[in-house]
C-alpha positions, -999 to +999 in steps of 0.1 A: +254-356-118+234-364-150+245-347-186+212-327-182+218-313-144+254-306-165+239-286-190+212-268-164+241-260-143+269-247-170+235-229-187+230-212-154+264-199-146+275-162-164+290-157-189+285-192-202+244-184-203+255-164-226+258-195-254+232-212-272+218-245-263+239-264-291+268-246-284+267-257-244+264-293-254+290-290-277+315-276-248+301-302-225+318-329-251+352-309-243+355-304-206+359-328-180+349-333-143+382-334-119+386-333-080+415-319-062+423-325-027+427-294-004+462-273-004+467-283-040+484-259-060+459-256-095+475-221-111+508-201-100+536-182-113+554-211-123+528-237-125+511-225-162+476-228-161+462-254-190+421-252-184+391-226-174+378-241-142+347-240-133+339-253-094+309-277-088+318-278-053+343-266-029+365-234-024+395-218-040+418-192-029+438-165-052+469-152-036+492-127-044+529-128-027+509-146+002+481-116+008+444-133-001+429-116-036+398-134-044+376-168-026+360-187-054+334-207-050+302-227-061+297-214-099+324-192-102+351-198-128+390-188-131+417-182-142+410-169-179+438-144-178+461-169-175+446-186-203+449-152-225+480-134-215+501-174-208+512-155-174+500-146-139+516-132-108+485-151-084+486-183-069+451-205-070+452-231-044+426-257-031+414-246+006+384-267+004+380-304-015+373-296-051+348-310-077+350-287-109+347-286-143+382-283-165+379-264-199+412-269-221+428-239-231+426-243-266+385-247-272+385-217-242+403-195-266+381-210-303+351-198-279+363-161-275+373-159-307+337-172-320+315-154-298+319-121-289+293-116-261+316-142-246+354-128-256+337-095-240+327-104-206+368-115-206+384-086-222+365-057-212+383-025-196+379-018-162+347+003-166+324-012-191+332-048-174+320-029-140+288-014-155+281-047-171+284-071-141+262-043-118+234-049-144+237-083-145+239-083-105+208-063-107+190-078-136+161-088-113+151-050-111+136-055-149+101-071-133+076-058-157+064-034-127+101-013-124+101-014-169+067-007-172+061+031-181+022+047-171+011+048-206+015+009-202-013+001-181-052+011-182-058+048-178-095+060-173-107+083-203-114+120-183-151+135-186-139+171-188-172+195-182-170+238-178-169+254-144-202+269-149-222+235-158-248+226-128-236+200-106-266+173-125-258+180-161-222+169-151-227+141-133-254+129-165-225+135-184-205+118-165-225+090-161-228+088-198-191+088-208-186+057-178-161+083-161-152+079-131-143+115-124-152+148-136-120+172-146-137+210-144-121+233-164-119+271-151-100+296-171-064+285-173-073+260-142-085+224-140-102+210-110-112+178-103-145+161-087-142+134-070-168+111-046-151+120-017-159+164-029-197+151-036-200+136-006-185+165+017-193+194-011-227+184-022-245+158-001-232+176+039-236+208+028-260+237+015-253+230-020-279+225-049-275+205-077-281+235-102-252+254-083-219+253-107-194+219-105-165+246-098-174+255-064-171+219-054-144+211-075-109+207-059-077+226-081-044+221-080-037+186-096-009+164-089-004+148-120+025+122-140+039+120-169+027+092-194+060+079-203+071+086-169+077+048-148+049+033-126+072+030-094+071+070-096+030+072-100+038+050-065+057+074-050+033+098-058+003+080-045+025+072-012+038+109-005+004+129-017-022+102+001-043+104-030-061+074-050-057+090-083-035+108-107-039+134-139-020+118-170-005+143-187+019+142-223+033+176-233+009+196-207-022+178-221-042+156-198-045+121-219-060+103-187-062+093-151-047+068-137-063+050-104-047+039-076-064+005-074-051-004-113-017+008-100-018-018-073-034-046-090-002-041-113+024-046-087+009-063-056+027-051-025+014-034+004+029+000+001-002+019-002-018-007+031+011+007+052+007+050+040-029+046+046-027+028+084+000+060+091-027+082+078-057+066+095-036+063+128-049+082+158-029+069+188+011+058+189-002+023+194-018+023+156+014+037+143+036+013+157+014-018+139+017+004+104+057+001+114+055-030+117+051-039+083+082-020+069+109-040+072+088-069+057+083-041+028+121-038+027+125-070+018+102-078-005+111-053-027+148-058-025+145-095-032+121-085-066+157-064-077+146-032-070+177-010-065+184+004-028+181+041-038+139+035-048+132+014-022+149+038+001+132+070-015+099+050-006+107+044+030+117+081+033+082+088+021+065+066+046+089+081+075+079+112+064+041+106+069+050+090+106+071+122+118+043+144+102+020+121+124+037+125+156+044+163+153+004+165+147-002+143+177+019+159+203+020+195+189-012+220+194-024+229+160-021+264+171+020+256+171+021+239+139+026+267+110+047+286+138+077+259+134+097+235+114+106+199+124+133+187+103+153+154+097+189+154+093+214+125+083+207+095+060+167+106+065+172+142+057+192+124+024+163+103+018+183+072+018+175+056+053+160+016+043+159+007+080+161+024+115+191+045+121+197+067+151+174+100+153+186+132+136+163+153+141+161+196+150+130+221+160+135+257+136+105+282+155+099+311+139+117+345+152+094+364+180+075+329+192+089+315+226+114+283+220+109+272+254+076+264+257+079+241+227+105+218+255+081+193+265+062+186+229+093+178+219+106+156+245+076+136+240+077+135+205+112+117+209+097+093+229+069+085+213+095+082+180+116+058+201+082+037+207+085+040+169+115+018+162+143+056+159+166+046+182+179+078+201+205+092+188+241+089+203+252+120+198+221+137+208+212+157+178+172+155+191+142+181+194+145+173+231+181+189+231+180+226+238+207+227+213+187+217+183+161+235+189+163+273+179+148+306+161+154+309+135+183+336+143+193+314+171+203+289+136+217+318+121+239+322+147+249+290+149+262+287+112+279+317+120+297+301+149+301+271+130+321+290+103+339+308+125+350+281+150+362+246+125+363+228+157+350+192+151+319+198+169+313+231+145+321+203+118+301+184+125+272+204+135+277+221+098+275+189+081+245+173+098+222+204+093+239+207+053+214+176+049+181+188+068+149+182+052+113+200+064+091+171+068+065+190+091+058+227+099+067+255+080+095+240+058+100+279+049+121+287+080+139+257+071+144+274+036+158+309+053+182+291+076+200+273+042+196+304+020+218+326+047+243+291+052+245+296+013+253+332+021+274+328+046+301+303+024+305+327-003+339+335-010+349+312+022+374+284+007+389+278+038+361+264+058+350+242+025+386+225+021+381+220+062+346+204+059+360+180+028+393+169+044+367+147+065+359+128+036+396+113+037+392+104+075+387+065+064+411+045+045+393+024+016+400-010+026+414-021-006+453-031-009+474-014-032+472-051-052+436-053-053+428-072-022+406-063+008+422-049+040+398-062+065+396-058+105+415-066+134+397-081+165+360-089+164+356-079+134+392-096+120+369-115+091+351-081+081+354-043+070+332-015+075+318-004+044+306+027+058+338+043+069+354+027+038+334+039+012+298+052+017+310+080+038+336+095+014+311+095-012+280+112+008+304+139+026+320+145-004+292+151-027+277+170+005+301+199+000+308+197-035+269+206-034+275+230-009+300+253-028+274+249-058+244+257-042+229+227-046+193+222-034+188+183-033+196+169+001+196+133-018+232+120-023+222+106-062+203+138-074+233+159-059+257+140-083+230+140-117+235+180-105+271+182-104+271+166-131+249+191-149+269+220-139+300+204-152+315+197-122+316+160-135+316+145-166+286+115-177+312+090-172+324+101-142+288+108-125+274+078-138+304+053-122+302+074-088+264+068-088+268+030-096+297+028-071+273+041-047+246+018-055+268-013-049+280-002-016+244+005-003+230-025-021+261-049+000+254-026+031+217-036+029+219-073+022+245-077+057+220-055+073+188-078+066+210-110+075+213-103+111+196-111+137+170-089+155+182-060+176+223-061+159+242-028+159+263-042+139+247-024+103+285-016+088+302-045+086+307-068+057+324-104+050+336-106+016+337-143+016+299-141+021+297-124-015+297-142-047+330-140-070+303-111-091+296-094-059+334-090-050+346-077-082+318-051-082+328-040-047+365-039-056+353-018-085+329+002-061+360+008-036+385+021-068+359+047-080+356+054-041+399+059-044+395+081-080+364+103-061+388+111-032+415+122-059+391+145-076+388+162-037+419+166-029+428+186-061+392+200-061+401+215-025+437+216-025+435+195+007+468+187+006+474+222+019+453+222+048+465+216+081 
């Protein structure tokens, strides 16, 4: 290896990027290349360590009284507590050949004394070191598209006219000012006038050109922020099907802001795939907008962008496809008469990729339920075409038992309180997460306003619903290692059951007994937070935590092949030294969370 594939390497390797050029070349005059045959013994209880190593190529092992801690690899670097504290209770053996890099003690220690960027990524506590490595490990997120703010890019100057203007003297004025809409003001209203309302408002109808610009105008703006982000104008554009948006800064319209300037600034093809859902007329056209999501997936998580906005974007686009299947296979006559709601990780908003179906029918009180039977059996199948597997525990439209009145749901809560069998369990915490995402979301509404109801004052029933957040152990060791699996899975753990879970059922009825609106896991902890139920510190960690075990999730997920079940589980020698410590950290905020429950609920009282 040349000095400057040294320098590139040692330059690319955290926290030694940290240093300046000069000071890199100076450290490469210190340290020294060294191989070690496998099984050899480098750092141990009674073998003092005497160098930072820093490994080129091959694999180390950290044991503690014989249980596995940590797998170093290719760029990762150990063991500076030893080199700090002269002690250790691990053992760091060779278990594949090693090439590395050995950095005495002594210029290791004149380098955390001289710069503290460096003596910091060392000494850290527990929680600033976590917070720091999770933006490091996400440091790719900072493209100029996820920092960039909407005043940041090109916004059209608005041609704002009166309602009363004829239809010609505002488009001359319109013309003149190089607009390319009109804003109409009306009283305490503004409209807006697009091509699309001259075209249907002006040019295929009755309408004269002296008649007044309000009667074509369309009210009701959806409109952004300016120092709002740009990946929210997307979500926008995606959930409201619309090619522009009102500006606005303190309740003042200061622009518009076009679609097509949007996507020119982050090319992806988002607004390709909402648009084919839109367009699409037949199950076949659907399933090639589908097509392109998982490609979608992936290109945004391998630009950084965290788990929780990519997966608020794919709930928007699965929104649009079950709104477009309910329209296909529902008479319009039926369509303000019921609900469809999604439950589970969709109903949270946090489904990247195809999870079983969770999904229930609310019909409003007085119409027939029956006769909605075989809409809804094919609206399963058509989403099963889709990509949404079926769901093994049948919580489906096409199941008599999800679809109800809405007193036939009001009686089911009731039963549900009353019974705390685990099918009532369960049946309360699946619909605790339903979101409207066709129909009438009001009857969706009643049905959670009389749940609220129906838990006041009942204790009992909440400590029963959060004990199943403690169903899983966390599959860390009380000494900081990873408790993996027996069998098949004897290399792995499942993150789900290990972490993820606790923290979406507990936050689930934490938001319960608060009367919490959000279905989405993240906004119900900024909300607990906000009530006091947390403190900043606390919700911010539970958030991150939360982040890094969806973000580990995802990764396994994308690395299989075609058609796996297998979405849970997770090799931790497959993770970079970085990746392991935040997951550690993830799993001990998952161990602190649990804590806070089982004081919270007094579950060690219940039965």
């Amino acid at each position: 290896m040349s000095l400057f594939d040294q320098k590139a390497l040692l330059m690319s390797i955290h926290p030694f990027d940290l240093l300046g050029e000069r000071m890199i070349e100076k450290l490469m005059t210190q340290m020294d290349i060294a191989y070690y045959p496998k099984e050899t013994i480098l750092i141990a209880p009674r073998v003092r360590a005497e160098s930072l190593y820093i490994i080129i190529k091959g694999i180390v092992n950290e044991t503690i009284e014989g249980e596995l801690q940590n797998v170093y690899g290719e760029r990762d670097s150990f063991d500076a507590n030893s080199l700090i504290y002269g002690n250790t209770q691990s053992t760091f053996s060779v278990a594949e050949d090693l090439i590395c890099y050995e950095l005495p003690k002594e210029p290791f220690l004149n380098l955390l004394q001289d710069v503290e960027s460096f003596q910091n990524y060392f000494m850290q506590d527990f929680i600033t070191k976590h917070q720091n490595l999770k933006e490091r490990q996400h440091q790719n997120e900072l493209t100029p598209f996820m920092v960039s703010r909407v005043d940041e890019i090109y916004l059209h100057t608005p041609c704002f006219v009166d309602a009363m203007m004829p239809i010609k003297e505002a488009l001359r004025q319109m013309a003149d000012q190089d607009a390319n809409v009109i804003l109409v003001n009306d009283g305490d209203k503004v409209g807006i006038v697009t091509d699309t309302n001259l075209r249907e408002k002006l040019l295929l109808s009755d309408k004269s050109r002296n008649d007044p610009i309000g009667e074509i105008a369309t009210f009701g703006l959806i409109s952004i922020e300016r120092s709002d982000f740009l990946f929210n104008a997307l979500l926008l554009f995606t959930k409201h099907g619309v090619k522009r948006l009102v500006v606005v800064d303190n309740e003042q319209i200061v622009g518009i802001l076009e679609q097509l300037d949007l996507l020119s600034h982050f090319a992806n093809h988002t607004h390709l795939i909402a648009a084919s859902i839109d367009r699409a007329v037949s199950i076949d056209e659907l399933q090639n907008a589908q097509r392109s999501l998982t490609h979608l997936v992936r290109s945004l998580t391998s630009k950084g962008v965290r788990v929780r906005y990519v997966s608020k974007l794919v709930s928007e686009l699965n929104a649009k496809v079950y709104r477009k299947v309910f329209e296909m296979v529902l008479p319009e006559s039926l369509h303000d008469k019921c609900a469809l709601i999604v439950m589970g990780s969709e109903g949270r908003g946090e489904q990247i990729l195809r999870t079983d179906q969770d999904n229930a029918l609310i019909v409003r009180d007085g119409e027939n339920v029956e006769s909605y039977e075989p809409y809804m059996v094919t609206l399963n199948e058509y989403l099963l075409q889709l990509g949404f597997p079926k769901c093994n525990g049948n919580v489906m439209v096409s199941n008599p038992y999800w679809r109800n009145s809405v007193m036939g749901y009001k009686s089911k809560i009731e039963g549900w309180t009353d019974t705390l069998n685990e099918e009532a369990l369960m049946g309360l915490s699946i619909f605790l997460d339903a979101h409207c995402v066709a129909g009438d979301e009001h009857l969706l509404d009643d049905c959670k306003t009389f749940l609220q109801q129906h838990f006041e004052g009942r204790s009992d029933i909440m400590a029963h619903l959060a004990k199943s957040a403690l169903a899983f152990e966390t599959p860390l060791s009380l000494i900081g290692g990873f408790v993996l699996g027996r069998a098949e899975h004897g290399s792995e753990f499942d993150i789900k059951k290990g972490g993820i879970f606790a923290i979406v059922h507990g936050i689930r009825i934490l938001s319960l007994e608060y009367k919490i609106a959000h279905t989405n896991t993240t906004e119900r902890i900024k909300e607990l937070n906000n009530l006091g139920v947390f403190d900043k510190r606390f919700a911010s960690e539970l958030i991150e935590a939360y982040d890094t075990l969806l973000s580990i999730r995802l990764r396994f997920i994308l690395a299989q092949k075609q058609g796996s079940n297998e979405q849970n589980y997770v090799n931790p020698k497959l993770l970079t030294k970085a990746e392991r410590d935040l997951l550690k950290d993830a799993f001990k905020i998952v161990n602190t969370f649990k804590k806070f429950l089982t004081y919270h609920f007094h579950l060690g009282m219940v039965v």
